[in-house]
Every structure is written in structure tokens, then in C-alpha cells.
C-alpha positions in Angstrom: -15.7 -2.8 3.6 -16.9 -3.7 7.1 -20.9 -3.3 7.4 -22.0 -2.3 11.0 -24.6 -5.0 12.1 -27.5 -4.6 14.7 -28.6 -7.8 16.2 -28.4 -9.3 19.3 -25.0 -10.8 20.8 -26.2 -13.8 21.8 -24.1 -16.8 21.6 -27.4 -18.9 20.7 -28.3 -16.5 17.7 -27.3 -17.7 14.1 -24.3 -15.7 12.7 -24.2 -12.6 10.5 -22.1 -12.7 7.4 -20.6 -9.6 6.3 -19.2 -8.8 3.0 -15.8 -7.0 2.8 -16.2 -4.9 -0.1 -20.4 -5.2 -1.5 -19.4 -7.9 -3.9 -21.4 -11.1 -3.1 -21.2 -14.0 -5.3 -23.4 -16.4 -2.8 -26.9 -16.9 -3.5 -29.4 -16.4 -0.1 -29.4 -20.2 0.4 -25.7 -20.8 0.2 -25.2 -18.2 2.8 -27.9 -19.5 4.8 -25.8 -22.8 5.0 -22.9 -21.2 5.9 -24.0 -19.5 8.7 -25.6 -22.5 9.9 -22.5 -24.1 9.4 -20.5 -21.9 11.5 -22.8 -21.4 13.9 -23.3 -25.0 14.8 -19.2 -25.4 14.9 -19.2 -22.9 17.4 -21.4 -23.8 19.6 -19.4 -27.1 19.7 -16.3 -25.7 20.2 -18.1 -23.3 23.0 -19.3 -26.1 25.0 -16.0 -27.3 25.1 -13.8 -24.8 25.5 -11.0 -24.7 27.7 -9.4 -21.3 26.6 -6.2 -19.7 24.9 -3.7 -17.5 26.2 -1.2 -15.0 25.8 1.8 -17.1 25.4 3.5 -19.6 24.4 1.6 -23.0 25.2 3.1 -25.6 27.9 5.5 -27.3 25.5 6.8 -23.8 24.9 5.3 -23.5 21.1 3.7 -20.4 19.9 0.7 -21.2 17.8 0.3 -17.1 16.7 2.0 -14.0 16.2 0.3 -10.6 17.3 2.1 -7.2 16.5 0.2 -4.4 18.1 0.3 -0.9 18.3 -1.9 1.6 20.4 -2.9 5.1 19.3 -0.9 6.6 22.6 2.3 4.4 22.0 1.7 2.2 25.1 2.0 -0.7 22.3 4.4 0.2 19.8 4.4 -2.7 17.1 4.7 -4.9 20.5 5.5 -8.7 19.1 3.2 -11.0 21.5 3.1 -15.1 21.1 -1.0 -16.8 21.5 -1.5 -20.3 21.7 -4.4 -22.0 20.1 -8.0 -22.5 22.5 -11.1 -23.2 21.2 -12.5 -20.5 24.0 -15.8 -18.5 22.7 -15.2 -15.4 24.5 -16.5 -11.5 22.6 -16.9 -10.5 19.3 -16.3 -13.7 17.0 -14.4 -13.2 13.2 -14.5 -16.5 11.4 -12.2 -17.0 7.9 -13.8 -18.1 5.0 -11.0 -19.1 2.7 -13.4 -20.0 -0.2 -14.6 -16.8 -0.3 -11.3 -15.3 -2.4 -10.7 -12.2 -4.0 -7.8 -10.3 -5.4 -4.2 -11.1 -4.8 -2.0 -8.8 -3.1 1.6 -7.8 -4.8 2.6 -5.6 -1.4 2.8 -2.8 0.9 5.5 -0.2 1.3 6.6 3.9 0.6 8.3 5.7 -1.9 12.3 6.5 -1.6 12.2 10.2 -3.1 15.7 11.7 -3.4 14.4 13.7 -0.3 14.1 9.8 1.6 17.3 8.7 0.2 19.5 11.8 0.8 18.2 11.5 4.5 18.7 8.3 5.0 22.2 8.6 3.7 23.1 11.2 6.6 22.7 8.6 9.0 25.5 6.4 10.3 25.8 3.2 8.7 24.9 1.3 11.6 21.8 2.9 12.2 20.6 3.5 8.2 21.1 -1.0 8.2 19.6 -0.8 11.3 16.2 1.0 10.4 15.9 -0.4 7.4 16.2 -3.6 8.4 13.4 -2.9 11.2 11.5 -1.9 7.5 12.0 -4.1 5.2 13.4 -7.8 6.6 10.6 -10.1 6.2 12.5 -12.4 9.6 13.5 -9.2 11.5 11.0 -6.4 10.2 7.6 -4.9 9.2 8.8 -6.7 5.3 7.7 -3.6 3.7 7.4 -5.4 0.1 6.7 -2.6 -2.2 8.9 0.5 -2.9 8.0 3.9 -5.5 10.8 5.6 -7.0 10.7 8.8 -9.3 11.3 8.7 -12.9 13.5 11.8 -12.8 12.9 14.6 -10.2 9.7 14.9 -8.0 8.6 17.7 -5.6 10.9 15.8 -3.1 14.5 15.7 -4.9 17.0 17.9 -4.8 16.7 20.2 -7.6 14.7 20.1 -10.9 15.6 17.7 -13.4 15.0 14.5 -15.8 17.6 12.1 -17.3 17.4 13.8 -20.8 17.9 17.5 -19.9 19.9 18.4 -23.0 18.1 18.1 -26.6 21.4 17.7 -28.0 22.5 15.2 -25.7 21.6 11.9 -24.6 20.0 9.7 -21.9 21.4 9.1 -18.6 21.1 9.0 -15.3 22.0 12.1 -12.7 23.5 12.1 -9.3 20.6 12.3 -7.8 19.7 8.4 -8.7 23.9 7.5 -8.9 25.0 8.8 -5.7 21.3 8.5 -3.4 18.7 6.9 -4.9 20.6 3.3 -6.2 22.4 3.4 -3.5 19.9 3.0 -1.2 17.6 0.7 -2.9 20.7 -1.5 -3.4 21.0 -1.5 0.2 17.4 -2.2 0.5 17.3 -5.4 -1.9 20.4 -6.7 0.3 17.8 -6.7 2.8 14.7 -8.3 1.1 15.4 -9.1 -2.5 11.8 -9.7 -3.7 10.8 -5.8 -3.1 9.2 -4.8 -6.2 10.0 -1.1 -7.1 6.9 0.7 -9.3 8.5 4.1 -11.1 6.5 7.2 -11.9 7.9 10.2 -13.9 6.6 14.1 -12.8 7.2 15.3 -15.9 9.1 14.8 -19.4 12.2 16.6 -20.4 11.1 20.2 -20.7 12.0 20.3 -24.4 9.3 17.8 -25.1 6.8 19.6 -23.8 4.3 22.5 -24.8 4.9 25.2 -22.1 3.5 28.6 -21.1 6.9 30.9 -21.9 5.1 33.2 -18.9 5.6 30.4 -16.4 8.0 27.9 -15.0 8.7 25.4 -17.9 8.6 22.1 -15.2 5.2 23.2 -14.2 2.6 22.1 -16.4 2.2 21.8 -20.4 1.2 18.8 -22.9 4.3 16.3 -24.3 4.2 17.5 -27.6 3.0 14.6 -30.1 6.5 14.9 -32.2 8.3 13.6 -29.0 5.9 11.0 -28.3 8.3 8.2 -29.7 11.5 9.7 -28.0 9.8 9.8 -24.7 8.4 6.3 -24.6 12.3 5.1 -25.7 12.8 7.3 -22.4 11.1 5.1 -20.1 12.7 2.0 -21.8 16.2 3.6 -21.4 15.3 4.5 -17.6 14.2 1.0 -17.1 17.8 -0.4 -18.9 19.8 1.9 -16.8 18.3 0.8 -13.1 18.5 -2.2 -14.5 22.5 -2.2 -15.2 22.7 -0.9 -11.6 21.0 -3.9 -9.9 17.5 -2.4 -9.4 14.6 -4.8 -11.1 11.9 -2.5 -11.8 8.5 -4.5 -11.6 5.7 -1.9 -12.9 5.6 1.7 -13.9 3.2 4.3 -14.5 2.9 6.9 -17.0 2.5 9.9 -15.7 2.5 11.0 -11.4 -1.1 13.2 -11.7 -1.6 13.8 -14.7 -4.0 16.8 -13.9 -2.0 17.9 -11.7 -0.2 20.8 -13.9 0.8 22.9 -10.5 3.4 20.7 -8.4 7.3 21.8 -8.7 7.3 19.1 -11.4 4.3 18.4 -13.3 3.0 17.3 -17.3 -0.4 17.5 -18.1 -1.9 14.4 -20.5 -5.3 14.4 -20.5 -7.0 10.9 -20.7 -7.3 10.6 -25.0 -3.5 12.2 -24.9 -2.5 8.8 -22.2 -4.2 6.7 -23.8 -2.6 7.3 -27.3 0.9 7.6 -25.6 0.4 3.8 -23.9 -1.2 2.5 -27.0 1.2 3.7 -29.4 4.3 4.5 -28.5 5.1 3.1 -24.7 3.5 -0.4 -24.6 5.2 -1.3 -28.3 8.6 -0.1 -27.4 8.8 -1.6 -24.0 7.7 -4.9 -26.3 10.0 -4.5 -28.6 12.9 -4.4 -26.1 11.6 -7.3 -24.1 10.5 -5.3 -21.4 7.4 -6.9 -19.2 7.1 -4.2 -16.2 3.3 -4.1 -15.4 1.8 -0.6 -16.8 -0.8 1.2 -14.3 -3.1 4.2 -16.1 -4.2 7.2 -13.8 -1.9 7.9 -10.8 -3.7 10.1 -9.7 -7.1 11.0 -7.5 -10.4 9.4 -6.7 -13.0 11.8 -8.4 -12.0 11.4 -12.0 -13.4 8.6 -14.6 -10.1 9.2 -16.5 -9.6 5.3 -16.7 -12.7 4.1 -17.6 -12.5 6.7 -20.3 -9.3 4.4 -21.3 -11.2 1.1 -21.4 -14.0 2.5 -23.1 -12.2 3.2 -25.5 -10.0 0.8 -25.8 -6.1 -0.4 -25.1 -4.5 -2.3 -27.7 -2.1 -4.1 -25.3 -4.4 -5.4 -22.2 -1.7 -7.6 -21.4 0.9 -5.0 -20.3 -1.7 -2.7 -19.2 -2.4 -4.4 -15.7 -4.7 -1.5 -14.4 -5.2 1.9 -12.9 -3.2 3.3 -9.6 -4.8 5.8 -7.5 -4.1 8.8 -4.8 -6.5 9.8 -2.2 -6.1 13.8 -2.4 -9.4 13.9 -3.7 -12.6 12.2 -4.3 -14.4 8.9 -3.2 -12.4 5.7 -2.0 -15.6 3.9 -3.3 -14.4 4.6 -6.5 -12.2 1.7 -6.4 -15.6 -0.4 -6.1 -16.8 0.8 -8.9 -14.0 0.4 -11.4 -13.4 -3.0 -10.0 -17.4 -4.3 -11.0 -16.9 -2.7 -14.2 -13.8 -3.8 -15.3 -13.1 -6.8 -12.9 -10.3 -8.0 -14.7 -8.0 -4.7 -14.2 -6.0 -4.7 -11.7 -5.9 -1.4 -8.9 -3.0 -0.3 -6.7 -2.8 2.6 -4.1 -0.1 4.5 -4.9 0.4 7.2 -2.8 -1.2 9.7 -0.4 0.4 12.0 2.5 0.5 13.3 5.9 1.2 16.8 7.1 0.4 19.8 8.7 -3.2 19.8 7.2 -4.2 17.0 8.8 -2.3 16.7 12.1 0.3 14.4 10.4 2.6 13.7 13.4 -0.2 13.2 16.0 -0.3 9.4 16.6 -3.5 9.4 18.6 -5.7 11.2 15.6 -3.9 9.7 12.7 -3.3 6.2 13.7 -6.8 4.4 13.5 -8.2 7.1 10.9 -5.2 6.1 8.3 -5.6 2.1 9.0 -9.4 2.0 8.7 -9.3 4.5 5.0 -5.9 4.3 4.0 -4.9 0.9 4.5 -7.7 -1.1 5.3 -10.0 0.8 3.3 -8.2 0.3 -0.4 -7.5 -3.4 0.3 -11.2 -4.2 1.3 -11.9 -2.3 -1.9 -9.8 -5.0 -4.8 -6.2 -2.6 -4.1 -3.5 -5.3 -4.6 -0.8 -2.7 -3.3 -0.6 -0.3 -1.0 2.0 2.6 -1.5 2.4 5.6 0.7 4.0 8.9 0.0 8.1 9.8 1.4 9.9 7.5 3.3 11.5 9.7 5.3 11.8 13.4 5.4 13.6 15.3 7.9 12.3 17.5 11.1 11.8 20.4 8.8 9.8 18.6 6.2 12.6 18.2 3.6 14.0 18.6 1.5 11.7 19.7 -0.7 10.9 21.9 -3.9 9.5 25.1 -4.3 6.2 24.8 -5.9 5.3 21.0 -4.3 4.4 19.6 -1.0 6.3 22.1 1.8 4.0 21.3 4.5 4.3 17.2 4.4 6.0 15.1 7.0 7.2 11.7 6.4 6.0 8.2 7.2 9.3 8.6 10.0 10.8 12.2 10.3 14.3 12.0 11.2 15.9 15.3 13.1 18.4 17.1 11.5 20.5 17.8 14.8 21.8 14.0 14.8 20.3 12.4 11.8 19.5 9.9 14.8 16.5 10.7 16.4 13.4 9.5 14.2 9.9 10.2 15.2 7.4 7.3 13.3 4.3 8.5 12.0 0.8 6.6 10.9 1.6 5.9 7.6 5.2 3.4 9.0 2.7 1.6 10.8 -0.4 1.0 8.8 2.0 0.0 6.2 3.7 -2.0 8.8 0.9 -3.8 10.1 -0.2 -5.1 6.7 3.3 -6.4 5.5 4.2 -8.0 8.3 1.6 -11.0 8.3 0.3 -10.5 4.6 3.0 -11.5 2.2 3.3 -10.7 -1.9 1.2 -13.7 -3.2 -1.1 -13.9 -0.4 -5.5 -13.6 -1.6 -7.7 -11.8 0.5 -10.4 -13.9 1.7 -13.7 -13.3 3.7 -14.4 -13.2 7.0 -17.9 -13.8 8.4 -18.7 -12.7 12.3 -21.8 -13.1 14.6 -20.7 -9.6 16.1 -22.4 -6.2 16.3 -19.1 -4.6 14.5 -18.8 -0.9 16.0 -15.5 0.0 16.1 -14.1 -2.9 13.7 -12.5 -2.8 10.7 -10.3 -6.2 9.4 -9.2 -7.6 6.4 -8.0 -11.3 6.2 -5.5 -13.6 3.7 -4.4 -16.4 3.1 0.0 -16.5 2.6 1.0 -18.8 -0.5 3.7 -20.9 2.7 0.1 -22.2 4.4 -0.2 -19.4 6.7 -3.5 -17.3 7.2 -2.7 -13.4 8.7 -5.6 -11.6 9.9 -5.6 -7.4 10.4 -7.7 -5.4 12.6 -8.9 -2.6 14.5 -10.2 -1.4 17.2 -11.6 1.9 17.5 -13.0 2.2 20.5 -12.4 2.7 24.2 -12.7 0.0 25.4 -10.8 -3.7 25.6 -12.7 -5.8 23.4 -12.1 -9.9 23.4 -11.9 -11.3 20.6 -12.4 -14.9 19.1 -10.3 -15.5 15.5 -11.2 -18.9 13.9 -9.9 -20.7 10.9 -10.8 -24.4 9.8 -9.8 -26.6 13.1 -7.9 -23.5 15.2 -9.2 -21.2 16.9 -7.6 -18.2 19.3 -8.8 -15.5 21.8 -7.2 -12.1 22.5 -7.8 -9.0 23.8 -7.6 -6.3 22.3 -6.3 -2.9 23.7 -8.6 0.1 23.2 -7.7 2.3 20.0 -5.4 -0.2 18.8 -4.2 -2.3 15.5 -3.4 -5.8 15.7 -1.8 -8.0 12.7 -2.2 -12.0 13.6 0.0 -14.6 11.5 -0.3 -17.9 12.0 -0.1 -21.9 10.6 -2.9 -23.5 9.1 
């Protein structure tokens, strides 16, 4: 996380190093060579500086890609060229590429039946056409990441699972056959290496213990008899998206687990997880030579639920990768916190929404707010993926289930007159801004700066094809320049008040 510094702006004063996320592995002298280091490069390439612009250089190259996008949509994901200068000019952000930390797997939002029956009411032209502005990776955001249901969720269209009759038999419903698949097939035609991360709301009903007074979705603990037929669930599930083309990459065991209220919803408390991953899900995906990454928790900030499960113990680390987390609730410094204690599990963001509650479809309070906590604020904290909530809903928040999220709008809402119009929200472009410079593979690495930071927030990696991208924001009201330096290059920009910029460029 970015530290705000107080010192003077001098160009003649040493620079400050700040540390993205309170993890230092630098003693006091190395750091004082760095900074010396850097500070002495500058003021070389200060002295003989002769400046960058906003365009292509005379031979008609473009050294670096900018997107940006303004809180009042004057920039709206505008694509701008830089060329390389070796101008000083502002607030100064150096890259420190041997200062490395977690590797990212990619950013994206779920497709809920809810964001796959919308998208299916568009015309065909326009449904390729916006999700190609999503996903391509040449002629998009490259959203990499994509989070399906394992069954229904509070944004399908009815109540279900894939195992509804006791007497029956697995398989899927038209909900996944005639929406869901058909969408995220014409998603991977798009970009192929989208991983997909699956998360049931609850188990068949008959597996589960259930208050007779209440709605049987809502609530109650999978009973331990049906442990065995409800891990060969999840392999089934797995085998059937499979045999349709999808790939699924990771999976979790259970969407909020103490969360016994949505439309959809299964209570296991941590011991009941831990037992159900230990015993009956991580053996039976290994015994059908299943390898999907397994992530703990899905659920909120405030709980130690998964450091309950390392204490006490997972007998397959190796398909347990780590813990996924919402932001409903809680402290995002949790993630910290995890992460020093168990440094060698993995975290991912999985989901979190906008909506009525918190002026969802207002660009010019959500924009920044979301980039600096939501996006920003989980990478800078060891989140290797970043997930938010539907897709796309329509103008009237749907559809969705009694009992769930009824006030919740979408990361685009699309209107219902003409299936045509869509309106996008914070949460397209904080995703947006990340995947299109910071690509699956790509480490995050420091960044050092001799700035007073007010108003900053940035994250920097380093792409596995030998490019660096470089994310960050301004929240402020004014135009602040900006000097971005990497080994030899160097570039200056400036940057529109209350805005987010995402820089890509060769080594």
C-alpha cells in the first residue's frame, strides 16, 4: 500500500523509498544505496533532459501505451501513444524490478446466469462487439479471469443445482446449456487463456440439514453422510464443463460460507470445510486427475476462518493453493496479515459489488474510491486475482432472486428497452485498467519515488513478453506531471485530475 511521505520536493534531496504493502526484505544500508543510486541517475538524466511527449516520436514509433479514464467521463479508457524522454518534470515513480512479489493469474467478473441471459438478448453483432471490447487482449481491456456458479446463485434464474433429484443423477440444467456455456464459449473464442474459477451457493437440498420452518436453499450444514456424494459433485461438474469446451482452472468450496441468508446459501463452518477439502474433495478430484487450484474461505475480511484451516492442518497443500476473499465486511489489511503468516498461500479477490448502497452508478464517487481499495488495494496486498461481482445486469438490477442481492447493479447495466444501450460502471474499469497492461504471468514489483504521494496510489509489474505496465491514480484536483522510470527509459505525462492511468511499455 502506498505510504504518504512528508519531505521536501526538491530535486536535490535524496529519494524516499516506499513499500507497497509493509513487507520489507532490505536491510537500512541496502536501501540507503538504492536511493543513492537512483537519486544520482536522476540527477543525470535531469541535467540532460530534453523531454517526452504525448505522441508518437519523429520516426512515428510509440515507445508507451496510456489508457485513461477520468471520474466525469471526459477520458473514457482514452488509448494515448508517449514517446520515451529522459525529462525530470513532477512527482517522480522509479521501478525496482528486483524488488518482486507475487505473481498475478488475472483480473475479470463473474458471468452469473443473470450476465449471461442479458448478454444473450443482445444482437449478435453487438454481444461480439462488447465482449470483444472486454476480453481481447489486441482489441480490449483482456479481462483474463472469469467466476462462474456451481449451480444457481442469487443471480440465476430460478433456484436449482445439477443434482436436484435424490433418485436421479448429475447433470447439467438449462441454465449452464442454453446461457451460461454458451457465452463463455463465445468468450474463449475471444481470448482462449481466460481462466474460469467456479463457486457453488449451496449443495443439493437433500444433502443438507435444513430448518423444515424455512426455505430449504437458505441455510443448513451438508450432512456428513453426503460428504462423499457431494465432493464426486464438484468432480462431475468439473467433467461436464469440461465435455462442453470450458477448462475450469480453480474452484472454491463453498460462495460464503457464513452467509446462511442469500436466495442460495450452505452453511460449513471452518472444522466442517476443512474436513470436507481434506477428506473427501481434494482426494476425489486426485483420484480423477483433476488439478483445478482449490481456494478456502470465499467469503469476508473479518473472519480468521482460514488460518483456522492451516493451524490445523490440510493434508493436500498442493491442491490447496490458498484462501479467496469478499470485501462485504471487515479489514482489507487482512490480506497482509495472512500473507506474513502463511506466505506460501496463495490469496485471490473474488468478488465484491456495487449498488444502491453505495451510489453504484455514479462514476464520479465510485471511480477512484473502487481503484485505490478494490483494485489497487488487494493487489498491493499479495491478491494474485482480482474478480468482481455480475458482469452485467440489466436497468432494473436483474434478474435476480428473491432473498439475494435486489439492489445491485452491474459492472455495465444494459437497458431492457433495446438490450443496446449499456451504461459502464467502476467496477468495468478498475478491472479494465489492470488487465489491459498487466498480463496472467506478470510479478508485481516495487516502485520507489522521491515524491510527497497525496493523492497516489500505483501498483507496478513486470509482463513475462519483456514489457513493464505501470497503474495509477490520481485523486486529486489537480493536473499532476509525472516522471515514470525503468532501467535506461524514462517517460513524462500528465495526468488529468481524478483520473486512472494504465502505462505498458518495452523494456
Amino acid at each position: 500500500m502506498l505510504r504518504n511521505l512528508s519531505f521536501p520536493r526538491r530535486r536535490e534531496s535524496f529519494l524516499k523509498t516506499y513499500e507497497l504493502t509493509g513487507d520489507s526484505r532490505e536491510s537500512g544500508n541496502d536501501k540507503g544505496v538504492k536511493r543513492l543510486c537512483v537519486f544520482v541517475f536522476l540527477c543525470f538524466i535531469f541535467f540532460t533532459s530534453c523531454g517526452s511527449s504525448e505522441n508518437p516520436d519523429e520516426n512515428g514509433n510509440a515507445d508507451v501505451t496510456v489508457y485513461v479514464t477520468t471520474n466525469n467521463r471526459s477520458h473514457d479508457f482514452v488509448k494515448r501513444t508517449l514517446s520515451f524522454g529522459d525529462k525530470v518534470t513532477g512527482n517522480v515513480f522509479i521501478l525496482q524490478s528486483a524488488d518482486r512479489f507475487q505473481t498475478m493469474d488475472g483480473f475479470g467478473a463473474a458471468v452469473t446466469g443473470s450476465s449471461a441471459y442479458n448478454l444473450l438478448q443482445m444482437s449478435k453483432e453487438n454481444r461480439t462487439k462488447f465482449l470483444k471490447e472486454t476480453f481481447s487482449p489486441a482489441e480490449g481491456m483482456g479481462y483474463s479471469y472469469i467466476r462462474v456458479a456451481i449451480g444457481c446463485s442469487d443471480f440465476s434464474l430460478s433456484e436449482y443445482t445439477c443434482w436436484d433429484d435424490p433418485a436421479g443423477s448429475f447433470g447439467l440444467t438449462d441454465e449452464e446449456t442454453q446461457y451460461v456455456i454458451p457465452v463463455l464459449k463465445e468468450i474463449l473464442q475471444i481470448n482462449p487463456d481466460v481462466k474460469i474459477l467456479g463457486s457453488p451457493w449451496t449443495c443439493p437440498i437433500w444433502m443438507k440439514n435444513t430448518d423444515n420452518d424455512g426455505n430449504p436453499w437458505n441455510g443448513g450444514h451438508l450432512k456428513r453422510e453426503f460428504y462423499d456424494e457431494y465432493a464426486a459433485y464438484f468432480v462431475d461438474w468439473i467433467k461436464a464443463f469440461e465435455s462442453a469446451g470450458i477448462k475450469i482452472y480453480s474452484i472454491t468450496p463453498q460462495n460464503e460460507p457464513l452467509n446462511d441468508g442469500n436466495s442460495a446459501s450452505l452453511h460449513m463452518d471452518w472444522n466442517e470445510e476443512r474436513d470436507f477439502v481434506n477428506q473427501y474433495l481434494a482426494p476425489a478430484m486426485k483420484a480423477a486427475g483433476l488439478k483445478q487450484k482449490i481456494y478456502i474461505w470465499d467469503h469476508n475480511y473479518e473472519n480468521p476462518y482460514p488460518l483456522e484451516i492451516y493451524k490445523a492442518g490440510l493434508t493436500d497443500n498442493e491442491m490447496v493453493a490458498g484462501a479467496a476473499y469478499h470485501d462485504y465486511a471487515g479489514n482489507i489489511n487482512s490480506l497482509t496479515d495472512i500473507h506474513n503468516q502463511y506466505p506460501n498461500k496463495e490469496l485471490i479477490f473474488t468478488e465484491t459489488s456495487i449498488g444502491t448502497w453505495n451510489d453504484g452508478r455514479n462514476l464520479a464517487a465510485r471511480l477512484l474510491a473502487d481503484m485505490e481499495y478494490v483494485a489497487l488495494g488487494t493487489v498491493n496486498r499479495w491478491c494474485k486475482a482480482v474478480i468482481v461481482w455480475n458482469l452485467m445486469l440489466d436497468s432494473d438490477m436483474g434478474p435476480n432472486r428473491q432473498g439475494g442481492c435486489q439492489t445491485c447493479y452491474g459492472a455495465v447495466d444494459i437497458s431492457k428497452t433495446n438490450w443496446t444501450s449499456i451504461r459502464k460502471n467502476s467496477h468495468y474499469y478498475i478491472i479494465g485498467h489492470l488487465s489491459s497492461v498487466v498480463k496472467p504471468g506478470a510479478v508485481r514489483i516495487g516502485v520507489t519515488t522521491d515524491s510527497a504521494l497525496g493523492g497516489f496510489t500505483c501498483s507496478a509489474f513486470e509482463n513475462t513478453d519483456g514489457t513493464y505496465a505501470f497503474v495509477l491514480v490520481n485523486n486529486s484536483a489537480d493536473n499532476r506531471a509525472i516522471t515514470v522510470q525503468a532501467g535506461s527509459n524514462g517517460f513524462s505525462y500528465n495526468m488529468p485530475a481524478y483520473s486512472v492511468a494504465s502505462f505498458s511499455w518495452k523494456k
